[in-house]
Backbone as a chain_set.jsonl record, in Angstrom:
{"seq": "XXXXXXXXXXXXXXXXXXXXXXXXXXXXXXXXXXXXXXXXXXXXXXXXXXXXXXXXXXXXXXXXXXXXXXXXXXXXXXXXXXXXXXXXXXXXXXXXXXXXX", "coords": {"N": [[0.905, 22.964, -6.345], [-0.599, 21.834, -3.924], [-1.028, 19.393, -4.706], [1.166, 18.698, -3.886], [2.17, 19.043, -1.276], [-0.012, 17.656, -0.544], [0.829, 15.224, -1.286], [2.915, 14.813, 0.244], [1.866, 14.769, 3.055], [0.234, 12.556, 2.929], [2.378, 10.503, 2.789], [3.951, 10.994, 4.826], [2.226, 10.38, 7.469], [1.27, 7.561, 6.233], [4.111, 6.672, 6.941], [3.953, 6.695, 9.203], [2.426, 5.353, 10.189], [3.392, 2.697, 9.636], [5.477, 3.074, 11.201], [3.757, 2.352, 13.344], [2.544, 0.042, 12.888], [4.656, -1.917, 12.819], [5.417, -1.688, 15.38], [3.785, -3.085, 16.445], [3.922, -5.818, 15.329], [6.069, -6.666, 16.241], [5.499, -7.325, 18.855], [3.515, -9.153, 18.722], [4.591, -11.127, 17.124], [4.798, -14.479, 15.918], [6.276, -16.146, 15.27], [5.832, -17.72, 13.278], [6.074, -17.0, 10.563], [4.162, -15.337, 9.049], [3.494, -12.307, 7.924], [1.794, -8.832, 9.122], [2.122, -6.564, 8.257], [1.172, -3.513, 5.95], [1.777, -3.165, 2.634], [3.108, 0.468, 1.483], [2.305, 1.233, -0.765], [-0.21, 0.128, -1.373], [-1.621, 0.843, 0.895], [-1.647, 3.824, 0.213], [-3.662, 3.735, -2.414], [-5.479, 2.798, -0.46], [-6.302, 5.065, 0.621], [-6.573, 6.784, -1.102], [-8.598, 6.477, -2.944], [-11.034, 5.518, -0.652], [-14.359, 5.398, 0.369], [-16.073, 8.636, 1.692], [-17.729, 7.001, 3.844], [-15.906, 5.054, 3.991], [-16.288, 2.479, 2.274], [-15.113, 0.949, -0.782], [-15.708, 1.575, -4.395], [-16.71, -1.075, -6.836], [-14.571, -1.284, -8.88], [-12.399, -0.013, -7.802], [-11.75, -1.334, -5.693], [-11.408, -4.598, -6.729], [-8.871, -3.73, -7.806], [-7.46, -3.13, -5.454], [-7.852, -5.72, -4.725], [-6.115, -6.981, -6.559], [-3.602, -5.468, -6.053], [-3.245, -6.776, -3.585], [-2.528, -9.208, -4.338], [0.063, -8.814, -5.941], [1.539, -7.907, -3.825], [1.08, -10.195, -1.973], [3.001, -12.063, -3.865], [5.153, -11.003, -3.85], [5.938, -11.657, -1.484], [6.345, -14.568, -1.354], [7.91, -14.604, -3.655], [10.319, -13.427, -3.578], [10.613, -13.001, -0.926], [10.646, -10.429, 0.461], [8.508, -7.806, 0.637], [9.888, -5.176, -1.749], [8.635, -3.208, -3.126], [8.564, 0.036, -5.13], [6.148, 2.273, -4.78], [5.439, 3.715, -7.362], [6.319, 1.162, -8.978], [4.504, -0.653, -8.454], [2.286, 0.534, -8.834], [2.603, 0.833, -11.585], [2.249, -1.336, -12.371], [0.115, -2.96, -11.881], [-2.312, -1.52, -12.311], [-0.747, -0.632, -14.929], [1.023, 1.174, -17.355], [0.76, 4.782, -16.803], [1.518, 8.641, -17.664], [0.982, 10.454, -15.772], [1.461, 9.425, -13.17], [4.221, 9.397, -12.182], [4.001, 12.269, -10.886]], "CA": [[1.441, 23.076, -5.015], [-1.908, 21.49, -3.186], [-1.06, 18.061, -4.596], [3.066, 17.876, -3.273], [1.709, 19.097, 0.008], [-1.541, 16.342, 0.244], [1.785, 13.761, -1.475], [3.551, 14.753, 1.829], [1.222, 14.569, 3.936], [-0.033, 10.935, 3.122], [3.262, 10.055, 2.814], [4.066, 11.239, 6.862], [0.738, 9.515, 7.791], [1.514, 6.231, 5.579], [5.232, 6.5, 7.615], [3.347, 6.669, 11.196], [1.558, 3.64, 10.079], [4.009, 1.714, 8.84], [6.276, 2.823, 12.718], [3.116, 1.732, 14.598], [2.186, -1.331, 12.423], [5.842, -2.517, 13.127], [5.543, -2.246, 16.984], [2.34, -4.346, 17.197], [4.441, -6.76, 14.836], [7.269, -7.223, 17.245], [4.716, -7.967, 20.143], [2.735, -9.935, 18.442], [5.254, -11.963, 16.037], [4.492, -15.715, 17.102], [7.008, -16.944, 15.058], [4.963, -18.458, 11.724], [6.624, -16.329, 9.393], [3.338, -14.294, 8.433], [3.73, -10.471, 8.208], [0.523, -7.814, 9.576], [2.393, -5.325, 7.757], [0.264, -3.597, 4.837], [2.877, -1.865, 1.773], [3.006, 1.842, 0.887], [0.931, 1.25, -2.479], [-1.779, -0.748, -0.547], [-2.185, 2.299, 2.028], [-1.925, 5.042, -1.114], [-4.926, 3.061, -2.517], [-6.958, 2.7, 0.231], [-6.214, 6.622, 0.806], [-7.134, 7.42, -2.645], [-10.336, 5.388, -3.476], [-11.95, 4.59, -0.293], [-14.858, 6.805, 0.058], [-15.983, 8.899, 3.353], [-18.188, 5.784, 4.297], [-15.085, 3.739, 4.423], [-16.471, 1.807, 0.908], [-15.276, 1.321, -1.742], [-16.282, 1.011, -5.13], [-15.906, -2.392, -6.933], [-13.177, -1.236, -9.505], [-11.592, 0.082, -6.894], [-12.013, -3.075, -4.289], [-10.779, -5.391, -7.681], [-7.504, -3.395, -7.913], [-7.177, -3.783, -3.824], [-7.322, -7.632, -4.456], [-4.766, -6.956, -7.194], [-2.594, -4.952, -5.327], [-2.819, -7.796, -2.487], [-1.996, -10.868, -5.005], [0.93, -8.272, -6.199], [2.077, -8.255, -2.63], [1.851, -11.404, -1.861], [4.31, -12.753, -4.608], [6.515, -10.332, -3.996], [6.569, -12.013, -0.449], [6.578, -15.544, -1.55], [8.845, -15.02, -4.447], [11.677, -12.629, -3.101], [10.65, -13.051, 1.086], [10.125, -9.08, 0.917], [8.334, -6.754, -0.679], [10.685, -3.501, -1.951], [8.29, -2.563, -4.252], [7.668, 1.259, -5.114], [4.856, 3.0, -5.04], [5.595, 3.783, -8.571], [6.302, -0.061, -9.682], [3.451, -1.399, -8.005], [0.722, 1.652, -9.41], [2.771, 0.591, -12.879], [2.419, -2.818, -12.45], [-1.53, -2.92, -11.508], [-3.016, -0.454, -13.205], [-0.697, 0.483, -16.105], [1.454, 2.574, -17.51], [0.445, 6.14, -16.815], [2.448, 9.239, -17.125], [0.671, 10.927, -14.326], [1.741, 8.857, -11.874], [5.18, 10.597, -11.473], [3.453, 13.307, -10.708]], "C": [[0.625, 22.232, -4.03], [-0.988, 20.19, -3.342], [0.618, 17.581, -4.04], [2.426, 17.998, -1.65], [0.629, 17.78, 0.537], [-0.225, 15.043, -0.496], [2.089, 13.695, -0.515], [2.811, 14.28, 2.452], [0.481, 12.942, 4.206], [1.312, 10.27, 3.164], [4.455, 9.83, 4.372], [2.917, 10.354, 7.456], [0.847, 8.075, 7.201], [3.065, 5.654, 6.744], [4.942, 6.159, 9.023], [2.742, 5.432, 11.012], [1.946, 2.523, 9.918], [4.564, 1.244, 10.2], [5.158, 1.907, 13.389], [2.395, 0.32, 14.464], [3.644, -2.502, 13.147], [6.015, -2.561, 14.642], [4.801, -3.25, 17.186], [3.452, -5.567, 16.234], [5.223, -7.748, 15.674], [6.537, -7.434, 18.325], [3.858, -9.087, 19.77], [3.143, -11.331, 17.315], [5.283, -13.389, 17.205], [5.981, -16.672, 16.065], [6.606, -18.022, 13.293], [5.25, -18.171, 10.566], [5.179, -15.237, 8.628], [3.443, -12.619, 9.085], [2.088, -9.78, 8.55], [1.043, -6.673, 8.661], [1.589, -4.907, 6.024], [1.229, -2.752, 3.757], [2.012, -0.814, 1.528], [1.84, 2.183, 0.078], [0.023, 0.907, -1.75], [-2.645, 0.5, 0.51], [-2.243, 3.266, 0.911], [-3.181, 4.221, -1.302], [-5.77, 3.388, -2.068], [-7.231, 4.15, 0.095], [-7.163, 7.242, -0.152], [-8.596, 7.154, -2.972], [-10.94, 5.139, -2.317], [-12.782, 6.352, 0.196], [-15.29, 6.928, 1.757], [-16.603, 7.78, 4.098], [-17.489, 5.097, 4.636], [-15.629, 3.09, 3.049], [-15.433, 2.023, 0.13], [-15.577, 1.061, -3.454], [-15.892, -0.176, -6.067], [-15.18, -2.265, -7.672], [-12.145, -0.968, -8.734], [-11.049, -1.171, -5.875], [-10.724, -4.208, -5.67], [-9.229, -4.571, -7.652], [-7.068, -3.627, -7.108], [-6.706, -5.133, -3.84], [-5.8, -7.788, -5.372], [-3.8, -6.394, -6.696], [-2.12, -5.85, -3.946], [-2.416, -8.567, -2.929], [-0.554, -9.941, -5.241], [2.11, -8.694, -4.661], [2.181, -9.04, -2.05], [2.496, -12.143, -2.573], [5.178, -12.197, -4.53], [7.051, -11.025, -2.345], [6.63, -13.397, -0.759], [7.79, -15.564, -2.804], [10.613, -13.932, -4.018], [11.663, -12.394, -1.359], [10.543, -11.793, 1.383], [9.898, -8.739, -0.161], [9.041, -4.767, -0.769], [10.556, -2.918, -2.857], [8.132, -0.974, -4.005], [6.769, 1.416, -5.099], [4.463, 3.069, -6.639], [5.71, 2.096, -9.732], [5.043, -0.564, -9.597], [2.166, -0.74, -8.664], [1.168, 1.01, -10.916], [2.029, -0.657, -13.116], [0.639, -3.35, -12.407], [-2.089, -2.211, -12.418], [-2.759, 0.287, -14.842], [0.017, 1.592, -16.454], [0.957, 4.158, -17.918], [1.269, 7.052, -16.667], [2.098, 9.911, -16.265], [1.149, 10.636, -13.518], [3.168, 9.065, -11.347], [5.438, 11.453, -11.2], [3.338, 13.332, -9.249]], "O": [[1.348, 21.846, -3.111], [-0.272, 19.839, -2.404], [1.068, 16.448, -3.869], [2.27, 16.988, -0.964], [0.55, 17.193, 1.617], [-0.448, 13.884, -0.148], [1.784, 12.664, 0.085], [2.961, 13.063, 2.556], [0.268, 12.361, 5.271], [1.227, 9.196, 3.76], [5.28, 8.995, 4.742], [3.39, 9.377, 8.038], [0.34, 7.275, 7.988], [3.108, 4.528, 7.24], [5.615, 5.469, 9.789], [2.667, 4.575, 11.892], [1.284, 1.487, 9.977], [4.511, 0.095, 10.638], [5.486, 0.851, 13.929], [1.869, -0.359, 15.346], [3.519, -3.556, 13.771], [6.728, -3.437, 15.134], [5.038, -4.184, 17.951], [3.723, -6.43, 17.068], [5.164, -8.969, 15.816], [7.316, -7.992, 19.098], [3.539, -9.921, 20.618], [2.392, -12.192, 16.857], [5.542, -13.508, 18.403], [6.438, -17.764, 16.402], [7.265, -18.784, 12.585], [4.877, -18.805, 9.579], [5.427, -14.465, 7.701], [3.455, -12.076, 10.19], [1.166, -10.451, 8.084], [0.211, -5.82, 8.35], [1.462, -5.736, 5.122], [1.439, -1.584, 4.084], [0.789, -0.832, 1.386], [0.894, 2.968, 0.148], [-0.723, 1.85, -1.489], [-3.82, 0.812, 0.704], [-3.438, 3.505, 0.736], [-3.807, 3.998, -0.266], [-6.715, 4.018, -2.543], [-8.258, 4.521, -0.473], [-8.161, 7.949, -0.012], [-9.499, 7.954, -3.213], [-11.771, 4.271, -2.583], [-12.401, 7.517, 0.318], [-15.123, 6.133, 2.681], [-15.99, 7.509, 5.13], [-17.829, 4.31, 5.519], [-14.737, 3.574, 2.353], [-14.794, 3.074, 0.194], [-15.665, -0.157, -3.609], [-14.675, -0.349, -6.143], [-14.498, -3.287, -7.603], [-11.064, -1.542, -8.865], [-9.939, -1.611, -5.576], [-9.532, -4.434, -5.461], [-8.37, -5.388, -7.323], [-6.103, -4.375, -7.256], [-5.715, -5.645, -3.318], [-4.779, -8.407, -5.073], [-2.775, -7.015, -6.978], [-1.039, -5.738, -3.367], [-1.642, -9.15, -2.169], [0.28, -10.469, -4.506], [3.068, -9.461, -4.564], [3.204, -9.114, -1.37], [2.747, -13.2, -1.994], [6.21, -12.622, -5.049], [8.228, -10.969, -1.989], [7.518, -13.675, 0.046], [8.541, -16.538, -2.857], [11.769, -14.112, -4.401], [12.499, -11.771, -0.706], [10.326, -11.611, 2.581], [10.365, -8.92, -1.286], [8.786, -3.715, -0.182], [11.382, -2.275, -3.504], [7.672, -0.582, -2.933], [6.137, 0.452, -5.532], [3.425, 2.597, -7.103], [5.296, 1.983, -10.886], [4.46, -0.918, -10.622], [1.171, -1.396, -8.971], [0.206, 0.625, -11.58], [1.267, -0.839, -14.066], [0.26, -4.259, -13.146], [-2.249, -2.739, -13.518], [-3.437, 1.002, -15.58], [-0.195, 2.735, -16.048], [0.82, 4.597, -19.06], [2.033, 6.872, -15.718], [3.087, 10.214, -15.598], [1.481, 11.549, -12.762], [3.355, 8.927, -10.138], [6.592, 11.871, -11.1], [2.805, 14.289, -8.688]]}, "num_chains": 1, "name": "protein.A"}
């Protein structure tokens, strides 16, 4: 029960981030075609692994960069990324059956 409730809850908090990433976008879009916006998976991540310091550790950090090269081909090769949460954790890390959990 703990872990649907702490899924929600990053998942409301990932959603507020995403609304208030997307205002500064539209004020700040110059026109260059580069996005500020950070995906779902990339915020789960940080959520997950970064420790109370703000760190985090370098397997963790190495998956980060992988989860950023992920995201940027998905914006150079399809112009958006509409990856899951679930493709993107597959896709990086591995098929696990946890992770539809």
């Amino acid at each position: 029960m703990y872990m649907q409730e702490h899924e929600m809850e990053m998942e409301i908090e990932a959603q507020r981030k995403l609304d208030t990433q997307l205002g500064v976008e539209m004020e700040s879009n110059t026109g260059d075609g580069t996005s500020t916006l950070e995906p779902l998976y990339i915020a789960k991540w940080n959520k997950l692994k970064r420790h109370v310091n703000g760190k985090l550790d370098d397997e963790a950090e190495f998956k980060l960069h992988k989860f950023q090269e992920l995201h940027e081909n998905e914006i150079q090769e399809k112009g958006a990324d509409k990856l899951s949460i679930q493709e993107a954790f597959t896709d990086v890390l591995g098929y696990h059956p946890g992770y539809a959990r």
